[in-house]
mmCIF file as gemmi writes it, N, C-alpha and C atoms, coordinates in Angstrom:
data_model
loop_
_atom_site.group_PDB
_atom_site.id
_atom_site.type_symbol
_atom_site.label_atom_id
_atom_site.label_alt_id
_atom_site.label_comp_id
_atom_site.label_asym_id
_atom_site.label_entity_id
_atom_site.label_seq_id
_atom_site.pdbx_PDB_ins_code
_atom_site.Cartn_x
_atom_site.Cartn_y
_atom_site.Cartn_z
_atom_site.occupancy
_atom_site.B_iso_or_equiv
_atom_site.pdbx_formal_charge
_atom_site.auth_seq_id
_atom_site.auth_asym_id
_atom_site.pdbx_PDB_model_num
ATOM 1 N N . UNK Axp A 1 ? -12.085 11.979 -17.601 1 0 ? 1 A 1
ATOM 2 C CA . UNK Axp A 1 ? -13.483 11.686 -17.407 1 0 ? 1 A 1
ATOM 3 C C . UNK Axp A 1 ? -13.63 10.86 -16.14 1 0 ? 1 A 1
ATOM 4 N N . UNK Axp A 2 ? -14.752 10.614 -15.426 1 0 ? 2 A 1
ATOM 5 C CA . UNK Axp A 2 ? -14.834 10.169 -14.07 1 0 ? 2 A 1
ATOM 6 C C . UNK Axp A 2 ? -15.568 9.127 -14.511 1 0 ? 2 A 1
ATOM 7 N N . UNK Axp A 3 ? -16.071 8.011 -13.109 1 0 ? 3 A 1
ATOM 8 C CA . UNK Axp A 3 ? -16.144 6.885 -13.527 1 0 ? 3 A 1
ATOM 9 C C . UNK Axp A 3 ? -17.683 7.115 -14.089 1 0 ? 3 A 1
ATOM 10 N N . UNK Axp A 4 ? -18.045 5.951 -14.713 1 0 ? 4 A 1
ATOM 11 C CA . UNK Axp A 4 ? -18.738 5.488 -15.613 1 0 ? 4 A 1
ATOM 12 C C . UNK Axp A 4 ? -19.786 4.334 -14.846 1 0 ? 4 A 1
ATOM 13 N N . UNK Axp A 5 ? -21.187 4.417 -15.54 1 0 ? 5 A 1
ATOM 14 C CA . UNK Axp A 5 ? -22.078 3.862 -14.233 1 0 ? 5 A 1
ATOM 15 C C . UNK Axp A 5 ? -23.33 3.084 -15.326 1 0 ? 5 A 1
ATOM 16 N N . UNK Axp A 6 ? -23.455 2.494 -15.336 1 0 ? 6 A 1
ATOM 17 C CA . UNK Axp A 6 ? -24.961 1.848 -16.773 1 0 ? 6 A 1
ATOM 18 C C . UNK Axp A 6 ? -25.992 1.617 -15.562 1 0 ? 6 A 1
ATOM 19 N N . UNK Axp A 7 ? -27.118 2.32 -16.036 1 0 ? 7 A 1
ATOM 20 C CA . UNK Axp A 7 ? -28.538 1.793 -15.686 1 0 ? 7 A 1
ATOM 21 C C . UNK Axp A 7 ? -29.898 1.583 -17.036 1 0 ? 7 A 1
ATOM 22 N N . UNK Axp A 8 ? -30.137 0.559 -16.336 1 0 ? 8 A 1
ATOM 23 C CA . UNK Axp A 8 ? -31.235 0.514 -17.386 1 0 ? 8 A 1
ATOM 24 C C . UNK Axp A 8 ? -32.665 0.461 -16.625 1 0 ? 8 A 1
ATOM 25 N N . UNK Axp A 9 ? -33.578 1.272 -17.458 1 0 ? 9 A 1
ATOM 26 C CA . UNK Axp A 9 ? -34.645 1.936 -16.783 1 0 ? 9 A 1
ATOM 27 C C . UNK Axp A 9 ? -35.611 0.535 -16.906 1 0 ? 9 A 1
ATOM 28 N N . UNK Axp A 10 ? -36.099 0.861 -15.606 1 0 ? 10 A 1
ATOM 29 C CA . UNK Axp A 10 ? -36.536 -0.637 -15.373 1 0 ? 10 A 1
ATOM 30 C C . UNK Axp A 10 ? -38.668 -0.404 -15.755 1 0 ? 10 A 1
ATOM 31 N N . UNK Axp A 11 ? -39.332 -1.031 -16.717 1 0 ? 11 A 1
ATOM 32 C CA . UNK Axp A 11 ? -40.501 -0.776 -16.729 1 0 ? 11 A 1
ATOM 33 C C . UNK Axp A 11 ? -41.418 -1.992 -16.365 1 0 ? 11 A 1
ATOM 34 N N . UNK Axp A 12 ? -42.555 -1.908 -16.15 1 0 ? 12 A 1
ATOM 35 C CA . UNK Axp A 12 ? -43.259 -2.975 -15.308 1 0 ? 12 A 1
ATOM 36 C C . UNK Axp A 12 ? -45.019 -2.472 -16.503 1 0 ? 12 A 1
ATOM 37 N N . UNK Axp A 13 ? -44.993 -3.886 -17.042 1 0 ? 13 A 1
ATOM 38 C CA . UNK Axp A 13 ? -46.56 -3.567 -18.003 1 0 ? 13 A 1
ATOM 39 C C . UNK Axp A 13 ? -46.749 -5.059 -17.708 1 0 ? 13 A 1
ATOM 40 N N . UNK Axp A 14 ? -48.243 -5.06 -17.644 1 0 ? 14 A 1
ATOM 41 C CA . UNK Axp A 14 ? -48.834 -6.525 -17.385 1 0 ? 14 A 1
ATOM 42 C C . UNK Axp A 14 ? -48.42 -6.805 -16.407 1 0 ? 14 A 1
ATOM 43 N N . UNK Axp A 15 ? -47.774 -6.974 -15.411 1 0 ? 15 A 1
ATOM 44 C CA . UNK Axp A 15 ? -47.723 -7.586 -13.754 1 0 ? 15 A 1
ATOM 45 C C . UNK Axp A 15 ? -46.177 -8.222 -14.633 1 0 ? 15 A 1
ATOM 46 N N . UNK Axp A 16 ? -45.468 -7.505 -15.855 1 0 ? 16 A 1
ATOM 47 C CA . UNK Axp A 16 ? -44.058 -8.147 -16.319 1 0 ? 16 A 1
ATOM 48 C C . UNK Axp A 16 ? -43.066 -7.181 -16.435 1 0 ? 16 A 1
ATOM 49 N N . UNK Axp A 17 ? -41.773 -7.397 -15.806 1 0 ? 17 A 1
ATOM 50 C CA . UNK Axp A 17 ? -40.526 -6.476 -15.527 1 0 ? 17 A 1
ATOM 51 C C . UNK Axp A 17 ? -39.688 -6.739 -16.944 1 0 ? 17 A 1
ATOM 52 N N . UNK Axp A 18 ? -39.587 -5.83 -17.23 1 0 ? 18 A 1
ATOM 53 C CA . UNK Axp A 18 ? -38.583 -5.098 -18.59 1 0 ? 18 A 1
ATOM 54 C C . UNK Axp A 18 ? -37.38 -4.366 -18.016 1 0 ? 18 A 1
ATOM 55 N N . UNK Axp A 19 ? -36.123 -4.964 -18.693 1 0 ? 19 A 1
ATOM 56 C CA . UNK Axp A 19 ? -35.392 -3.512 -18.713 1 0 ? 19 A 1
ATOM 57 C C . UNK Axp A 19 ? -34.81 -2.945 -20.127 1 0 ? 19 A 1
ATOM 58 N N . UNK Axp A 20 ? -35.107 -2.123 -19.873 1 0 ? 20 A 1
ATOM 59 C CA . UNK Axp A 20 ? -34.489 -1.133 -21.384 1 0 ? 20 A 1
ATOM 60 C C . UNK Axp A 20 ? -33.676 0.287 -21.234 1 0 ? 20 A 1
ATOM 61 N N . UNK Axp A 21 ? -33.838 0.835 -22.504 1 0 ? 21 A 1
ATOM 62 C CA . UNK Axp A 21 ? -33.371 1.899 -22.502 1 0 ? 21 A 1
ATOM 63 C C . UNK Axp A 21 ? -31.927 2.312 -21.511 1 0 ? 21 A 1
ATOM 64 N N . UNK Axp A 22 ? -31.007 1.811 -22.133 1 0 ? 22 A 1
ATOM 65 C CA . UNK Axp A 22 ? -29.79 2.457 -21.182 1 0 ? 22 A 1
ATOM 66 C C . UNK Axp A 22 ? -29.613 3.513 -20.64 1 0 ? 22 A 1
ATOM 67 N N . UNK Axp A 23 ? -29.289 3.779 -19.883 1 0 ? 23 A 1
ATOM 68 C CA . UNK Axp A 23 ? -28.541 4.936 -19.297 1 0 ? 23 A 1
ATOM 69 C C . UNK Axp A 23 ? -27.341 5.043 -19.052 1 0 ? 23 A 1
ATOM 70 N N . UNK Axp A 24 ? -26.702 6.061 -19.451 1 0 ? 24 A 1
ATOM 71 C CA . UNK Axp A 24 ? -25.655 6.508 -18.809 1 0 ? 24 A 1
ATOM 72 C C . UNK Axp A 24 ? -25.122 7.502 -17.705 1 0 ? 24 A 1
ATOM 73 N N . UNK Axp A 25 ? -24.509 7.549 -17.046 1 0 ? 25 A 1
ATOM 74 C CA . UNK Axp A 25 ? -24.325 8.269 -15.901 1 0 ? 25 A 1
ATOM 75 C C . UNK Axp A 25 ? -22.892 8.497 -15.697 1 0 ? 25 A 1
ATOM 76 N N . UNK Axp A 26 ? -22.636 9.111 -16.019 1 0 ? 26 A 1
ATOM 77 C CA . UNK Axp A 26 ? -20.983 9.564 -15.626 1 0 ? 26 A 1
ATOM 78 C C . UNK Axp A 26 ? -20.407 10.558 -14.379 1 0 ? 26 A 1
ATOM 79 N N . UNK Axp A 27 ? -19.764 9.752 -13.572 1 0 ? 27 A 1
ATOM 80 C CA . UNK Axp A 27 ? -19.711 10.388 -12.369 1 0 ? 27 A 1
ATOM 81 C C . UNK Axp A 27 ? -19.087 11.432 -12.277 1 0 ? 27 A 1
ATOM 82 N N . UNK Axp A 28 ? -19.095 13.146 -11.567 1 0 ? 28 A 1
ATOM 83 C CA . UNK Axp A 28 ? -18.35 14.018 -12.095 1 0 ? 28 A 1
ATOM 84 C C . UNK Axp A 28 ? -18.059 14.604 -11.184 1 0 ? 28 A 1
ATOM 85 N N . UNK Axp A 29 ? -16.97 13.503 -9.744 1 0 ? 29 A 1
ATOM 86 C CA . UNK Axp A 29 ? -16.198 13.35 -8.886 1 0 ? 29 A 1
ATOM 87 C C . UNK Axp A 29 ? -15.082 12.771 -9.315 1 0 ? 29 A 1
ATOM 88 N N . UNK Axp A 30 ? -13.745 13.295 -9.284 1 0 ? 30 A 1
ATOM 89 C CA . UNK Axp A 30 ? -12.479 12.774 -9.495 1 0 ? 30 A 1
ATOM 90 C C . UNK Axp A 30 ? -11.901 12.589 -8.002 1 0 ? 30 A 1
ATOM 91 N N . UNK Axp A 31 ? -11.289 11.605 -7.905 1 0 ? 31 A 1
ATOM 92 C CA . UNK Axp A 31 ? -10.738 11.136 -6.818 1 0 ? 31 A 1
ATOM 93 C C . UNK Axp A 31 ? -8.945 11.101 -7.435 1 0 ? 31 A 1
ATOM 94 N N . UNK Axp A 32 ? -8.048 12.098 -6.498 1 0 ? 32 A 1
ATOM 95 C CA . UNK Axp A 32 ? -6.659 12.472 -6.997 1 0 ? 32 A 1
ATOM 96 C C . UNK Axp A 32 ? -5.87 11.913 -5.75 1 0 ? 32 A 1
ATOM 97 N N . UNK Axp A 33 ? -6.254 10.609 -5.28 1 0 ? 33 A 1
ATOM 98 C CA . UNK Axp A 33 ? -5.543 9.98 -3.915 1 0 ? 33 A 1
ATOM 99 C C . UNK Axp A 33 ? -4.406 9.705 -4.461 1 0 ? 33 A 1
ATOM 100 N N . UNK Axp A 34 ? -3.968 9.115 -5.623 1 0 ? 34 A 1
ATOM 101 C CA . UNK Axp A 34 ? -2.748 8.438 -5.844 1 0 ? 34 A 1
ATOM 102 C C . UNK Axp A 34 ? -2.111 9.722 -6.14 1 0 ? 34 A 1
ATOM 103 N N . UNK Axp A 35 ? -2.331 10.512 -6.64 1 0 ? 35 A 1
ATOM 104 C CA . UNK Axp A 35 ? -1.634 12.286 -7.108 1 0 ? 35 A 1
ATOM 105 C C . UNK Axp A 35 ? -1.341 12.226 -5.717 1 0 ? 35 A 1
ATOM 106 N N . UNK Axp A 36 ? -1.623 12.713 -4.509 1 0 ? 36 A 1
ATOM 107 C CA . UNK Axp A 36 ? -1.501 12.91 -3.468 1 0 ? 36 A 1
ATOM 108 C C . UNK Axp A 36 ? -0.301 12.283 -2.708 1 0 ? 36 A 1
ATOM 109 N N . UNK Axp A 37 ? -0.787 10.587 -2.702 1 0 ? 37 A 1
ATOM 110 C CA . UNK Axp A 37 ? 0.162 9.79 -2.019 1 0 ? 37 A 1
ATOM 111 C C . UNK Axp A 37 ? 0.845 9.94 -3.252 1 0 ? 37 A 1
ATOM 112 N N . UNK Axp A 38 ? 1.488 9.845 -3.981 1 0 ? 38 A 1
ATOM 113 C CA . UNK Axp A 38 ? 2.92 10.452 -5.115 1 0 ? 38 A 1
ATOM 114 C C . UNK Axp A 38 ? 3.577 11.546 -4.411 1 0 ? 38 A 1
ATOM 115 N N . UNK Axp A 39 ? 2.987 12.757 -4.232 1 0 ? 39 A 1
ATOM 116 C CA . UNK Axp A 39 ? 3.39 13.925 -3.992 1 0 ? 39 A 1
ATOM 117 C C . UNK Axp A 39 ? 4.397 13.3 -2.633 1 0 ? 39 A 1
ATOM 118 N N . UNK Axp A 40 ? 3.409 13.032 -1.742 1 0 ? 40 A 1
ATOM 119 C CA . UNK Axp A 40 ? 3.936 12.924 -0.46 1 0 ? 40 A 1
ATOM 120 C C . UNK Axp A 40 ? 5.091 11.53 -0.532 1 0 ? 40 A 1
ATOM 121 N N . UNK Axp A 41 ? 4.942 11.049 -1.474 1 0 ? 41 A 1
ATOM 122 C CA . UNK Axp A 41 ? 5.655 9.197 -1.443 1 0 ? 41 A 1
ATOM 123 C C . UNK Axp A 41 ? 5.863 8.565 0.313 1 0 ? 41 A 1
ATOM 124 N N . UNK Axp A 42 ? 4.224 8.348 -0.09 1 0 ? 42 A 1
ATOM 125 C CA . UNK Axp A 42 ? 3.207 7.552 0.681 1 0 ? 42 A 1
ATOM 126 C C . UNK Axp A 42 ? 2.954 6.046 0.204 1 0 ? 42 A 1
ATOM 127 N N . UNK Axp A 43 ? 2.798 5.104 0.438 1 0 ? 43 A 1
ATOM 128 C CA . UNK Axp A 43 ? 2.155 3.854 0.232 1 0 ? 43 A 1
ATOM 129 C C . UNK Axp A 43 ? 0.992 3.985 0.798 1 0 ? 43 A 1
ATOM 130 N N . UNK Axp A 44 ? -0.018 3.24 -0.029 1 0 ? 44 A 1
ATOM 131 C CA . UNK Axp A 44 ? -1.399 2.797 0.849 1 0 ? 44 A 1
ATOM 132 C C . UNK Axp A 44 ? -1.718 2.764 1.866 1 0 ? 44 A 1
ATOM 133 N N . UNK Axp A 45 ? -0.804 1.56 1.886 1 0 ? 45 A 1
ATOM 134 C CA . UNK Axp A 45 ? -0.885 0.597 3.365 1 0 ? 45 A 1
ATOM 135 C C . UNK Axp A 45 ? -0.298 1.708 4.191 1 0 ? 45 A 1
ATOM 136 N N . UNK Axp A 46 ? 0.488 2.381 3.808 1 0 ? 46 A 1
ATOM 137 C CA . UNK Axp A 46 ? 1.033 3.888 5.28 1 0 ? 46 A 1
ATOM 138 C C . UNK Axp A 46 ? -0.195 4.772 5.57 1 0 ? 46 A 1
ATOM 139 N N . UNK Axp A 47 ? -0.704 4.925 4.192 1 0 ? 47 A 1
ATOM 140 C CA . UNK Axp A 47 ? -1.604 5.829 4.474 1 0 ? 47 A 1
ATOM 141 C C . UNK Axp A 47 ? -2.997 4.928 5.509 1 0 ? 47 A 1
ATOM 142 N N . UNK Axp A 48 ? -2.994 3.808 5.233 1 0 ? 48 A 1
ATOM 143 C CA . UNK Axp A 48 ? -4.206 3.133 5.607 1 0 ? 48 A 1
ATOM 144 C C . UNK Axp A 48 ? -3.989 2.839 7.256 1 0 ? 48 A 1
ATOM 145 N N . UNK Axp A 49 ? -2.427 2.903 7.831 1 0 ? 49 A 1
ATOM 146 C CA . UNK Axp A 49 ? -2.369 2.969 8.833 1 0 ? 49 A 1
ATOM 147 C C . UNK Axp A 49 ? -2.286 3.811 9.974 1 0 ? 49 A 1
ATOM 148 N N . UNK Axp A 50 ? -2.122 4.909 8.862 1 0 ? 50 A 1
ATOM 149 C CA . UNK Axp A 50 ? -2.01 6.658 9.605 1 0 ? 50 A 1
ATOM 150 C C . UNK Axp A 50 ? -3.611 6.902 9.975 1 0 ? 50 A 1
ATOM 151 N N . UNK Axp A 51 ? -4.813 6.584 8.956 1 0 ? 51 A 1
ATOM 152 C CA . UNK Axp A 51 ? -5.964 6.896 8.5 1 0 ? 51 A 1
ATOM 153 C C . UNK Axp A 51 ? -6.653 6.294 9.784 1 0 ? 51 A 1
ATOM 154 N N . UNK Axp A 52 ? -6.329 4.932 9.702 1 0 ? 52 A 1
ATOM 155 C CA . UNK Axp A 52 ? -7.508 4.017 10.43 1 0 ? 52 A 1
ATOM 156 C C . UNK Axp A 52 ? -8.022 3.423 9.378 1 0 ? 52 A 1
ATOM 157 N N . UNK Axp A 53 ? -7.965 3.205 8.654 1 0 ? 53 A 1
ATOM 158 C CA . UNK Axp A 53 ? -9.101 2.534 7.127 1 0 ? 53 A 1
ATOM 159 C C . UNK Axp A 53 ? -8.591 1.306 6.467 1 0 ? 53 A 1
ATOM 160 N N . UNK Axp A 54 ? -9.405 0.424 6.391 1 0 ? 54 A 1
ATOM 161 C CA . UNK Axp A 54 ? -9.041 -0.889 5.908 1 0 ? 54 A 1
ATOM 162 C C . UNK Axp A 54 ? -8.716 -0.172 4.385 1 0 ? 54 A 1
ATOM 163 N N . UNK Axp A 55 ? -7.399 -1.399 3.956 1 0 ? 55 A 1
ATOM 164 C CA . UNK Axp A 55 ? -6.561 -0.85 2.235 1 0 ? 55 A 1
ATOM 165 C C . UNK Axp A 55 ? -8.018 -1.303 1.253 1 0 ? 55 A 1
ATOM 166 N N . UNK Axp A 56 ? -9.252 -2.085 2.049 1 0 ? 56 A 1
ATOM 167 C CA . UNK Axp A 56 ? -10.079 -2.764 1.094 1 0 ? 56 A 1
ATOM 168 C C . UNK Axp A 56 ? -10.791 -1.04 0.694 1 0 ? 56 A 1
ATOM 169 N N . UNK Axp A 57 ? -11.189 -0.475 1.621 1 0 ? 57 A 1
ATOM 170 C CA . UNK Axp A 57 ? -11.814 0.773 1.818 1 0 ? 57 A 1
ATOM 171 C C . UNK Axp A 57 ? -11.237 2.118 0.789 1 0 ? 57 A 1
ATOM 172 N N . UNK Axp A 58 ? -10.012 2.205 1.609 1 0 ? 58 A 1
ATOM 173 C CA . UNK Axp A 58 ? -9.06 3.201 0.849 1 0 ? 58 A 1
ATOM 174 C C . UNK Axp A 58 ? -8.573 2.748 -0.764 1 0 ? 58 A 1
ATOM 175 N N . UNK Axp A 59 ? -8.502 1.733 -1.125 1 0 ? 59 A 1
ATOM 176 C CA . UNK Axp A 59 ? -8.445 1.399 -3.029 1 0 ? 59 A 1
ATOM 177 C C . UNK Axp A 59 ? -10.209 1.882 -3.216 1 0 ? 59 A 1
ATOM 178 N N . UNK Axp A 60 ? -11.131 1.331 -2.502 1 0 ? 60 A 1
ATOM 179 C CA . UNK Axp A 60 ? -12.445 1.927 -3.138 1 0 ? 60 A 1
ATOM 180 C C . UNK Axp A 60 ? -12.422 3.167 -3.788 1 0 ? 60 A 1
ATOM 181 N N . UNK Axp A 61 ? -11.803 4.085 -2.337 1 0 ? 61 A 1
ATOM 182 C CA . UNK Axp A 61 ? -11.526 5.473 -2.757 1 0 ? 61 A 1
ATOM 183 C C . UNK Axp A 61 ? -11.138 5.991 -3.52 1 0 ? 61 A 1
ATOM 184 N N . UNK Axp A 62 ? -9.382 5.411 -3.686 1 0 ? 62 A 1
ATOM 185 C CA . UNK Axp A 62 ? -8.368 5.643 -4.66 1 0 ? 62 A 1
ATOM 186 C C . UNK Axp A 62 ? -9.072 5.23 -6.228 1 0 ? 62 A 1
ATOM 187 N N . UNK Axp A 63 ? -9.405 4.285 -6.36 1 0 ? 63 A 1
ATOM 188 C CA . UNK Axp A 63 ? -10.14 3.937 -7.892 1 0 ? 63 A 1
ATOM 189 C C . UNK Axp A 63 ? -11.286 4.594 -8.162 1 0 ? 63 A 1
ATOM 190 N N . UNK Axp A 64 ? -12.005 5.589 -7.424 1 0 ? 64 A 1
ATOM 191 C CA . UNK Axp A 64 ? -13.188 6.433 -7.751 1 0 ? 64 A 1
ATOM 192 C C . UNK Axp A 64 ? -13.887 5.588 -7.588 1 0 ? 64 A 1
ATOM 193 N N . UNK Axp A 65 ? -14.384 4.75 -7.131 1 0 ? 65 A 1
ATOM 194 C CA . UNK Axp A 65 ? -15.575 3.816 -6.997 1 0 ? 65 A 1
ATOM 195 C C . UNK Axp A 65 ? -16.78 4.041 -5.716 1 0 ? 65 A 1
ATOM 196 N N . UNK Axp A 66 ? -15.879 4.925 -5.161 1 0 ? 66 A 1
ATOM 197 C CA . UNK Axp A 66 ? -17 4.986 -3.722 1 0 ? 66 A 1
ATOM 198 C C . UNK Axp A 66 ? -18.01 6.323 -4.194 1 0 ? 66 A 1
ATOM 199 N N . UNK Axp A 67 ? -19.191 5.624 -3.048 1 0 ? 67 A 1
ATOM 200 C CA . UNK Axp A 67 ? -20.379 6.443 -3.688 1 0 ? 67 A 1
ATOM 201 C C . UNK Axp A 67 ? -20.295 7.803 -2.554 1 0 ? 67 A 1
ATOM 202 N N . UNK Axp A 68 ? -19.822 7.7 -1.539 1 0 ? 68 A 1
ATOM 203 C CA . UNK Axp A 68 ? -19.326 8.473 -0.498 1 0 ? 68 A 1
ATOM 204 C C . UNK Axp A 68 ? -18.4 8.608 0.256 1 0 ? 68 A 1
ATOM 205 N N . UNK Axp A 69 ? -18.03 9.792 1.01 1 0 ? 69 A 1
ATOM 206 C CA . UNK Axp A 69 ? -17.25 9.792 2.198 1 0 ? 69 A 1
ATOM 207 C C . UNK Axp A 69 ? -17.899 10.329 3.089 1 0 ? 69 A 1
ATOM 208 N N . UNK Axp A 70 ? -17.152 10.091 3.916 1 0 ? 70 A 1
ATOM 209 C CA . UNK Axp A 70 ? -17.313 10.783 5.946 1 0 ? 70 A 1
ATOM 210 C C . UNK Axp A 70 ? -16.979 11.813 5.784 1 0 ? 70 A 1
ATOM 211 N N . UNK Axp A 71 ? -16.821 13.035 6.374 1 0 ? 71 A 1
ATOM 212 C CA . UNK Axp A 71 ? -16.285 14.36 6.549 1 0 ? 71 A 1
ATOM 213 C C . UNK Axp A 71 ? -15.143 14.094 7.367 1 0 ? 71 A 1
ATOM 214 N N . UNK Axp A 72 ? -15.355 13.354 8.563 1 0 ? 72 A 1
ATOM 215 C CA . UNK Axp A 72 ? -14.318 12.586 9.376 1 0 ? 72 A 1
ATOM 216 C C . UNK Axp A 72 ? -12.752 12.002 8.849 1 0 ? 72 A 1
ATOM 217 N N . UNK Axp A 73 ? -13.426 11.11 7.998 1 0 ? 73 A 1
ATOM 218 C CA . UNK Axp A 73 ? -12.38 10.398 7.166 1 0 ? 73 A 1
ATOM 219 C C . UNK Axp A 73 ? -11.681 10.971 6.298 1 0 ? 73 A 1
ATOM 220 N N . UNK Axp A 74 ? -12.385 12.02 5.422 1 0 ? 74 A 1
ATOM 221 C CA . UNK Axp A 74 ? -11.52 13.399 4.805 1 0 ? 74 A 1
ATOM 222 C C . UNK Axp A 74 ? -10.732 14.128 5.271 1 0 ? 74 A 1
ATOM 223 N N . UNK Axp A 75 ? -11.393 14.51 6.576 1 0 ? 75 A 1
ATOM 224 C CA . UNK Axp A 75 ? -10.234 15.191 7.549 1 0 ? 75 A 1
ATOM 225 C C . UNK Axp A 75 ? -8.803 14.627 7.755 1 0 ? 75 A 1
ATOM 226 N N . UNK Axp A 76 ? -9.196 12.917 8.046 1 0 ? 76 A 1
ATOM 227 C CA . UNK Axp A 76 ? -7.827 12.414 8.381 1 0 ? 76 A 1
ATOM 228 C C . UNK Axp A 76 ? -7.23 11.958 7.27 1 0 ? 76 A 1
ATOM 229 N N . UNK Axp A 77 ? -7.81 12.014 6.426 1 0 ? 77 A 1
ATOM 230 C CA . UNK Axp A 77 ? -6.579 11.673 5.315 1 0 ? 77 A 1
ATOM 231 C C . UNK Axp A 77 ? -5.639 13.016 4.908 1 0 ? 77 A 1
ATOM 232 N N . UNK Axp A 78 ? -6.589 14.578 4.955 1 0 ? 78 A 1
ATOM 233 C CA . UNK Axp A 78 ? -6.439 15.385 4.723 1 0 ? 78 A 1
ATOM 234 C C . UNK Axp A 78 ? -5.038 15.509 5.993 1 0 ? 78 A 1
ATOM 235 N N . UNK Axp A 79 ? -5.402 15.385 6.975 1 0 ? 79 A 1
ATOM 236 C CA . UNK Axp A 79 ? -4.244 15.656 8.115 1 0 ? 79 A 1
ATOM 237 C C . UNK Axp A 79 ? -3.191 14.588 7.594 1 0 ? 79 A 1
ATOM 238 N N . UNK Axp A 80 ? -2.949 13.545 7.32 1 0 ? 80 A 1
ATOM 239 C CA . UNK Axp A 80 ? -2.06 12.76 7.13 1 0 ? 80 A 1
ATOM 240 C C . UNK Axp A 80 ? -1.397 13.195 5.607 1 0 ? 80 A 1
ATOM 241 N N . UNK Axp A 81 ? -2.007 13.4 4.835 1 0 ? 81 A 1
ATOM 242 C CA . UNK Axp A 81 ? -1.077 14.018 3.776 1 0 ? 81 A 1
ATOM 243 C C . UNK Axp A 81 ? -1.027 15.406 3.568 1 0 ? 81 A 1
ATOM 244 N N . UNK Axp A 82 ? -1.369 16.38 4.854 1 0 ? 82 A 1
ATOM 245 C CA . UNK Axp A 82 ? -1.416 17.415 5.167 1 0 ? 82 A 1
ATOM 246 C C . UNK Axp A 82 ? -1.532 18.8 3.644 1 0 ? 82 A 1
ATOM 247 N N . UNK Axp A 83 ? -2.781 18.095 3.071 1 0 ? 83 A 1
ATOM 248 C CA . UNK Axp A 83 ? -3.177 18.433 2.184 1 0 ? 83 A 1
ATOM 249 C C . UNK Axp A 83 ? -4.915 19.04 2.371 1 0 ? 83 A 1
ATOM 250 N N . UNK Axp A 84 ? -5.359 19.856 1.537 1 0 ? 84 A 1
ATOM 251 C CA . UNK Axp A 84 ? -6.746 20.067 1.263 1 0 ? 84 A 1
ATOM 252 C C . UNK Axp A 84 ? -7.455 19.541 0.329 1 0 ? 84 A 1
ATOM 253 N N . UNK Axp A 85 ? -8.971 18.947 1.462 1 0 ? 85 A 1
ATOM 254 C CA . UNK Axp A 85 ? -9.491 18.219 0.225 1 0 ? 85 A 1
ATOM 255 C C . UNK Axp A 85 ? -10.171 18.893 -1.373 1 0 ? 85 A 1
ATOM 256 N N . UNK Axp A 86 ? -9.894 19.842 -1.702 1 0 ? 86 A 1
ATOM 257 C CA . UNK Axp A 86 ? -9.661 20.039 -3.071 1 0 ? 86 A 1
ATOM 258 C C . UNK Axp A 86 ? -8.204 19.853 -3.813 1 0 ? 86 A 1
ATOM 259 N N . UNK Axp A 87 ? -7.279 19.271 -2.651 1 0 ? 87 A 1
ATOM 260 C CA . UNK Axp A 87 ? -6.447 18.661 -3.792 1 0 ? 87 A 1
ATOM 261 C C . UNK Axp A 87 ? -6.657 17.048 -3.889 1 0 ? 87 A 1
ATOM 262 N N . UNK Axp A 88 ? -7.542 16.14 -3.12 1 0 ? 88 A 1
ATOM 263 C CA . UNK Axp A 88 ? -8.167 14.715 -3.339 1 0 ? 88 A 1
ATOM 264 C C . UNK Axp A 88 ? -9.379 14.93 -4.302 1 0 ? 88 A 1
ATOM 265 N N . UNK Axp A 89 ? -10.213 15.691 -4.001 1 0 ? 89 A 1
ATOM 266 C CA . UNK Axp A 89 ? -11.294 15.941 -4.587 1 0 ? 89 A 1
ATOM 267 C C . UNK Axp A 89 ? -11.616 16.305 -5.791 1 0 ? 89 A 1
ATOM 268 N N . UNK Axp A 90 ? -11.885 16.943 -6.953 1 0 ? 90 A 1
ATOM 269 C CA . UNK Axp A 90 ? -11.744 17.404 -8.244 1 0 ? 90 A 1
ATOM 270 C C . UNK Axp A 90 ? -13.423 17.271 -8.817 1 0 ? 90 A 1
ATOM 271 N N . UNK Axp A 91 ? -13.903 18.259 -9.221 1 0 ? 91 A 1
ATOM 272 C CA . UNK Axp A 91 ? -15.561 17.975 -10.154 1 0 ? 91 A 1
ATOM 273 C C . UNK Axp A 91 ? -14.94 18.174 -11.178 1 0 ? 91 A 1
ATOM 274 N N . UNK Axp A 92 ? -15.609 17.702 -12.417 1 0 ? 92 A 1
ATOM 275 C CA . UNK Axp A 92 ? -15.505 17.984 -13.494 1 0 ? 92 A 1
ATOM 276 C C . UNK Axp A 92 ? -16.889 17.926 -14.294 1 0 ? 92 A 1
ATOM 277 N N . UNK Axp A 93 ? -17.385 19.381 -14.666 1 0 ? 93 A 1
ATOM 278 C CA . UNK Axp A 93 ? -18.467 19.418 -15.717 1 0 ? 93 A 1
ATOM 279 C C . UNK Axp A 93 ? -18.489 18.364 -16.799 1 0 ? 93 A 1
ATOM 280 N N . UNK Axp A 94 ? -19.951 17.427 -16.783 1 0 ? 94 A 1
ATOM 281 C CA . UNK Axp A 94 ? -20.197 16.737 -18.189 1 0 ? 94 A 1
ATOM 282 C C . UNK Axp A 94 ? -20.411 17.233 -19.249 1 0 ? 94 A 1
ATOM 283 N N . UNK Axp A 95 ? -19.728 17.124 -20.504 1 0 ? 95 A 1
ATOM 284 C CA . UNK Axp A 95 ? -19.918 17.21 -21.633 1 0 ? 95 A 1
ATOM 285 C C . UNK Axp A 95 ? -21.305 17.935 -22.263 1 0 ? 95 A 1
């Protein structure tokens, strides 16, 4: 399952802010960086120096937490572990 996201729907009655009703949101982007750097037995920090990308940046990535990428930055990770990004990348249909 991909990462996991809570919002709560925010309502406004009387000139007064409520929040309720949870939401859930489950993200249904898999991020397979560490599969990758395994394959290749890569470290981070190698990869982060091949890349150009601060390790603060590239763990964003690696832990599924980022809300985006560059096309740019795909490329070069893609060239450095001379891989395609459908093998970093992965969707997975929600439930």
């Amino acid at each position: 399952m991909g990462n996991v996201s809570y919002f709560y729907k925010r309502e406004t009655t009387s000139g007064r802010t409520k929040f309720n009703n949870l939401i859930l949101h489950i993200m249904a982007i898999i991020v397979n960086l560490d599969v990758m750097l395994a394959k290749r037995k890569m470290s981070l920090t190698e990869l982060s120096e091949k890349v150009g990308i601060t390790m603060a940046n590239l763990s964003v990535l690696k832990t599924g937490k980022a809300k985006a990428i560059r096309f740019s930055t795909l490329e070069n990770i893609c060239e450095v572990l001379d891989c395609q990004p459908g093998d970093i990348l992965e969707f997975e249909k929600s439930a």
